[in-house]
Phi, psi and omega in degrees: 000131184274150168203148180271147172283090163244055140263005188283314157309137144331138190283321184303349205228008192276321181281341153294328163312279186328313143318303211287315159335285184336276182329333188288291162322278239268339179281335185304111154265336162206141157254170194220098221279133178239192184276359177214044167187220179201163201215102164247107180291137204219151152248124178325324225268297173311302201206128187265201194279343182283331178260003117343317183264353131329315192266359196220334105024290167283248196349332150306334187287321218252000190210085200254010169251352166308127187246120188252176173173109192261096191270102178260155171228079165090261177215048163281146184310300172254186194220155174249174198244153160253067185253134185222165183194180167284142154008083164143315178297330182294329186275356182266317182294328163310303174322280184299356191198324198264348205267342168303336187251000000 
């Protein structure tokens, strides 16, 4: 069975996480749902690609089975977040990014 570690975040960088989540939740304009992950379309305007890649960043220590993957297209304002896993990760990425929409 996969679980994110977060102790694997620094109690110093944990409250940044945690921001940086929210914001993350609250910028998701569409999600997409695949077989083994999820595709969330996001706006600059919410959360920008530097702190999405801040967030992915954290999120890799405490979640090191997670396939991550950041799409810009020219200059468009938004962008999508990518998460994909093994068995099992899709229902933690839904828990973490999909259940607000």
């Amino acid at each position: 069975m996969l679980a994110c570690n977060l102790n694997a975040i620094s109690e110093a960088e944990l409250s940044t996480y945690r921001s940086l989540c929210s914001r993350l939740q609250d910028a998701v304009t569409e999600r997409r749902e695949l077989t083994d992950g999820y595709a969330f379309r996001l706006t600059e305007e919410s959360v920008s690609l530097l702190d999405a890649a801040r967030w992915v960043n954290l999120e890799r220590l405490c979640c090191p089975f997670l396939t991550f993957r950041l799409e810009i297209t020219g200059s468009e304002r938004d962008y999508w977040l990518t998460l994909e896993g093994p068995l099992g990760a899709k229902a933690i990425v839904h828990e973490a990014l999909g259940s607000r929409r």
